[in-house]
N, C-alpha and C positions, 0 to 999 in steps of 0.2 A: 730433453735431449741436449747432449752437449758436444761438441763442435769443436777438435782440437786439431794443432796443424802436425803434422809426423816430417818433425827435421829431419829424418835421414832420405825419404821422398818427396818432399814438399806439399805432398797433397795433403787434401783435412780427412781426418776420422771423425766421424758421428759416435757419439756412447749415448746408446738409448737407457735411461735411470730403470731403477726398479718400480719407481713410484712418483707422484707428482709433488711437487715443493711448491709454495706459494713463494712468491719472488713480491717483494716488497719493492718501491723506488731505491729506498736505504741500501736493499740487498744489489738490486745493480749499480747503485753505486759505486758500493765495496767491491763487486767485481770486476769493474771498469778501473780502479785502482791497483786492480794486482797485475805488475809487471811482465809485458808480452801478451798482455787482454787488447788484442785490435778494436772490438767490437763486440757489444751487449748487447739483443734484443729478445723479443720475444713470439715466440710463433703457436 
């Protein structure tokens, strides 16, 4: 699932994947690095 903010409401949307990804440390890294990522975790 991913967890994104809707500037024109301010509230977040959820986008549930089609399938699951193995998330590496590396891989949150990298996504902790991309511009307007507040926060990384995993549930």
């Amino acid at each position: 699932m991913i967890c994104v903010p809707d500037t024109a409401t301010g509230q977040e949307i959820d986008l549930e994947l089609p399938a699951e990804y193995p998330i590496s440390p590396q891989i949150k890294g990298a996504l902790k690095a991309v511009g307007g990522v507040v926060m990384v975790e995993e549930i």
